[in-house]
N, C-alpha and C positions, 0 to 999 in steps of 0.2 A: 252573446256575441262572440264570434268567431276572434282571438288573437292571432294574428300571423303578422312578420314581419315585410313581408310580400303582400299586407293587404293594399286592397285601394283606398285612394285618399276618400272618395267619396262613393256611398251606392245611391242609387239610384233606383224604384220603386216603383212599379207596377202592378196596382191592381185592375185587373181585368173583368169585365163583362159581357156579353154580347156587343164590340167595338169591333166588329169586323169591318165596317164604315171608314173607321177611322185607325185606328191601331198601328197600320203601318206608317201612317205620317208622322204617327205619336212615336213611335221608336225610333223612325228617321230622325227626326229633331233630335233625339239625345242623343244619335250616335254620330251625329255631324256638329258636336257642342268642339268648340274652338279649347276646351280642358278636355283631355281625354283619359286620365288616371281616375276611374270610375269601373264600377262591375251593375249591371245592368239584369233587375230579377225582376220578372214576370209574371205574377201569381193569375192563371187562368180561375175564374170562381164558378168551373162548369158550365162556361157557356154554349149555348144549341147553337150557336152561329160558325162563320166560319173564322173567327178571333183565333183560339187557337192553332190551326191549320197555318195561318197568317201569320203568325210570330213566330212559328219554328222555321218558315222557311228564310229567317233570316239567318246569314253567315258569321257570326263577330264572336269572336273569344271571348268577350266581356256580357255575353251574355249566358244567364241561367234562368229556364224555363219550371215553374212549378204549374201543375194542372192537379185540380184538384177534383176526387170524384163524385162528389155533391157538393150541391148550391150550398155555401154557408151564408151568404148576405152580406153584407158590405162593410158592417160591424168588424165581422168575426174576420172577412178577405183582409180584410186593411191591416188589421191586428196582426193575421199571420204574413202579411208584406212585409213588416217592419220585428219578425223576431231572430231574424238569419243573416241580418246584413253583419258584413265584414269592415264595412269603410268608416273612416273616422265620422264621417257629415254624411247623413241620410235626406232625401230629395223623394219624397211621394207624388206621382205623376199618375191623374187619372188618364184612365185607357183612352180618352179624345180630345187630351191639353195636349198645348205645344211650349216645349220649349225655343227661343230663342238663342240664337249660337253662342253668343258669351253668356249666357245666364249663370252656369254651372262656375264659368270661371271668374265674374265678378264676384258672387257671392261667396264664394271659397275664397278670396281676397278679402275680403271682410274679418273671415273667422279665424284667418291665420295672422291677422296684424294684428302684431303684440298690443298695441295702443285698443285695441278692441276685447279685449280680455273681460270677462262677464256678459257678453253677449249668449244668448241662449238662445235666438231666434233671429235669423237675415229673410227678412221678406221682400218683395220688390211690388213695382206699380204693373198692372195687367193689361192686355187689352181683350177686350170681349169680340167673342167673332163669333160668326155663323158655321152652318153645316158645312157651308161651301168653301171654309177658312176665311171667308171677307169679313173686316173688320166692322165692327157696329159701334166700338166704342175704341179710338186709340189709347187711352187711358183711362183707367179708374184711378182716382187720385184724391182717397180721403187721408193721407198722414204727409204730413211731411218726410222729407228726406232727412236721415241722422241718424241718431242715437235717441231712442226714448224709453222712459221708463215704466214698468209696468205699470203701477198706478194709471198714469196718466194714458195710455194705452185702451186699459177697461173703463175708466169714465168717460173717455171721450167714443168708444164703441158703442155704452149705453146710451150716451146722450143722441148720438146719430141714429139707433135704430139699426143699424144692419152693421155688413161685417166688412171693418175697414183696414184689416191684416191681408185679407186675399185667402182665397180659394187654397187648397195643398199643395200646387201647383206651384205656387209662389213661394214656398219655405223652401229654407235649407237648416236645419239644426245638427247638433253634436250627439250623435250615437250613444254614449256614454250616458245621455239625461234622458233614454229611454225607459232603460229601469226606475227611473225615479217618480215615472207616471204610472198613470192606470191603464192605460191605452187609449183607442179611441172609443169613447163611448155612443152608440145611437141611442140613448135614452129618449135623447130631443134628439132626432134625424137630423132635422136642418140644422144644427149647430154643430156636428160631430167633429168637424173642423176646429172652429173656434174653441172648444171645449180641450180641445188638444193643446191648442196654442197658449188659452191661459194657464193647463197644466206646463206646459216648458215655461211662460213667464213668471213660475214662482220661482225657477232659481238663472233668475238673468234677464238683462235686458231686450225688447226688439232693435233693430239696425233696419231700416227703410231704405233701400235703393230706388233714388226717386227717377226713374225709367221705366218704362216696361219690358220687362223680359221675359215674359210667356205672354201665353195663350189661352184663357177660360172658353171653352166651348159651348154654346149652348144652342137646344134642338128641340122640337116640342114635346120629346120626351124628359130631356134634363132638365130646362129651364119648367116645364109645367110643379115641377117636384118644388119649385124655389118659390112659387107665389101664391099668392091670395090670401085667405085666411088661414090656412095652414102655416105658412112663411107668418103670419104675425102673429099667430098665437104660439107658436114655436119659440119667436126669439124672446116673446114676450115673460117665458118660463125661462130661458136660458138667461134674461136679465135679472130675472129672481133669483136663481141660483151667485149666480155672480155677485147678487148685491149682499145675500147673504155672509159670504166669507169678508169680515169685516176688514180683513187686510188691503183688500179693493177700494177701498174707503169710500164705496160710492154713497151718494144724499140721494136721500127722499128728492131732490127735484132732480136731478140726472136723473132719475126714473121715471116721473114725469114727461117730462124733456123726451125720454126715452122712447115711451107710451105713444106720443104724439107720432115722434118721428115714424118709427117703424108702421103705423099703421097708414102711414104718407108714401112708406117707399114700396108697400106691400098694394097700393094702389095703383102707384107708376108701374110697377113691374107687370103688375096685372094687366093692364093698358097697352105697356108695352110687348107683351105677350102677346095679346092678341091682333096686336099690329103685326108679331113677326110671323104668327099662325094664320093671317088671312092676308097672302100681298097686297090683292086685289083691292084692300084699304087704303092701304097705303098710296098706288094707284091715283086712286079718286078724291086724294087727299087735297 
């Protein structure tokens, strides 16, 4: 990480891929965030679209453009999103979320109040929208608002079956606990988030801001990658791992619990997938 005394407080993290669609709403929303001591990096990961073309014709001092000359995958994009940033609190924004105008500045509220000292993770409540930006869901709201601790973080994750932190969209963490991880891993795709999240929750607590302040986007390319049997047999592995590191202290029946769940929401999603890929169901409904 960059030392400077002139850094930003926060960066802000863009990995890219064919979001020509979407891209410039996604950078509008962070460059109209009500905080504006932030630097804004855009890692292009090769896209054939016009993504690229679309981010450089923006004008802002706070931003820095990387385009890279082969496809590395999402893995490897994300990884190198998160090894250049300057600012105290790093914010990874996929290339078709949105942030909401105070998002950046409640959460940096959080991480600078003394009284909040061992946080290592401010997440917040989402809303889920469409291609079209309408909302489909004004809140997703599986934790409460507070202070919680890890433990209780990971077993009530497995016990639900899916992922009750949020999308990357939603975090803001401390720069400095970069290095203390491994990165992101796609071992398990669908969890490469999560798998991040539990790596910061070994040193500090989450902080819930129960609102929602972005935006999860989903399209029948994004959302199809999230369901079915792949979505359960994915978290399915990603609850194994988790239950293994005995620090988690998760039981034989949170896995259970687990089991169930997830292959319940991997049903809904499925359903509701194919509601949002055929209107005309809907429709006739």
């Amino acid at each position: 990480m960059i030392s400077s005394k002139n850094r930003p407080l926060v960066s802000v993290t863009v990995p890219m891929y064919n979001n020509a669609r979407f891209i410039a709403e996604t950078i509008r929303s962070i460059l109209e965030q009500s905080f504006t001591d932030f630097e804004l990096l855009i890692y292009d990961d090769h896209s054939t679209d016009e993504s690229l073309e679309i981010a450089s014709s923006f004008s802002d001092s706070r931003i820095r453009l990387f385009p890279s000359p082969v496809n590395l995958g999402p893995e490897k994009n994300w990884n190198r999103a998160i090894c250049d940033v300057r600012g105290k609190y790093v914010k990874l924004v996929c290339g078709d979320d949105i942030l909401f105008p105070e998002c950046i500045e409640k959460q940096v509220d959080v991480l600078e109040y003394s009284r909040h000292a061992g946080i290592s993770l401010v997440s917040c409540q989402r809303t889920i929208i469409d291609p079209e930006g309408k909302p489909l869901i004004k809140k997703v709201n599986f934790v409460p608002g507070g202070r919680i601790e890890p433990v209780d973080v990971i077993r009530k994750m497995i016990r639900m079956g899916t992922n009750i932190i949020g999308e990357p969209v939603c975090g803001l963490y401390p720069a400095e606990l970069i290095s203390k991880t491994r990165g992101y891993s796609a071992v398990v795709p669908y969890t490469i988030d999560l798998d991040f999240w539990i790596q910061l929750l070994k040193h500090g607590d989450l902080y819930m801001i129960d609102e929602p302040l972005c935006a999860f986007r989903i399209s029948n390319l994004s959302w199809s990658s999230r369901i079915g049997e792949m979505r359960h047999r994915q978290f399915l592995e990603f609850m194994e791992q988790a239950a293994s590191d005995k620090s988690h202290e998760v039981t034989d029946l949170d896995l259970f619990i687990g089991r169930i769940n997830s292959a319940v929401q991997s049903m809904t999603s499925l359903m509701g997938f194919k509601l949002f890929a055929n209107p005309e169901l809907k429709e006739n409904r």
